[in-house]
C-alpha positions as CSV (number, residue, x, y, z in Angstrom):
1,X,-15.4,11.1,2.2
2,X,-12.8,10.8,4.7
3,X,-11.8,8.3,6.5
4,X,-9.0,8.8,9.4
5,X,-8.2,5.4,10.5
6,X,-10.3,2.3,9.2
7,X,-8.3,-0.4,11.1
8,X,-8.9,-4.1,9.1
9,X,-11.0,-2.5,6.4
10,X,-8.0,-0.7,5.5
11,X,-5.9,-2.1,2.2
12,X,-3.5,-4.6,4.2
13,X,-6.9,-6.4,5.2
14,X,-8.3,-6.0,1.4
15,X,-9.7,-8.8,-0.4
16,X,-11.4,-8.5,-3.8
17,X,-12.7,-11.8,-3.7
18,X,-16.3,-10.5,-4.9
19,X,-15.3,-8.3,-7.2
20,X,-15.1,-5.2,-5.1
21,X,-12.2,-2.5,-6.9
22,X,-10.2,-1.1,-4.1
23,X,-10.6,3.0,-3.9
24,X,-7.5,5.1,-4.1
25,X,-5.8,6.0,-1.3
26,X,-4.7,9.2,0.0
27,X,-1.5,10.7,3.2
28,X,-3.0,14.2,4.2
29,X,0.0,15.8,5.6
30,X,-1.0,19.2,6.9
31,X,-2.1,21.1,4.3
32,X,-0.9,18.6,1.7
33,X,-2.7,15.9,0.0
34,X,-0.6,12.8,-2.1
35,X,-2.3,10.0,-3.7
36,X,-0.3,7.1,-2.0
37,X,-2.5,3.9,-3.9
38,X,-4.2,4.7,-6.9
39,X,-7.8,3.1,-7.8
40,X,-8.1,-0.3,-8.9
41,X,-9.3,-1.3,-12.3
42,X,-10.8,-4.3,-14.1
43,X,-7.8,-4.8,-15.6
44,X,-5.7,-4.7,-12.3
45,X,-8.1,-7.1,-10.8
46,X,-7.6,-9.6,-13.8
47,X,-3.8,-9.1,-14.0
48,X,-3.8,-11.9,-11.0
49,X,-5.9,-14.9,-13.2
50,X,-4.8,-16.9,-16.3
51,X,-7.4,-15.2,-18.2
């Protein structure tokens, strides 16, 4: 799926306060495609706690 422009959904609006990985994110340039945020894991979400 591809999403152009999602406005305050995008990442800078993100919040994983319920538990909700971000998706990796992707600059099509023309004909190029470059993974620009890769997809968020349980462990990246935990990184933030004293757990």
């Amino acid at each position: 799926m591809v999403v152009c422009d999602a406005g305050a959904c995008c990442h800078a609006m993100s919040s994983n306060y319920n538990l909700k990985m971000s998706p990796p994110e992707y600059l099509v340039d023309g004909d190029r495609l470059t993974c620009i945020r890769k997809v968020e894991t349980l462990e990246d979400y935990l990184r933030v706690f004293d757990v």
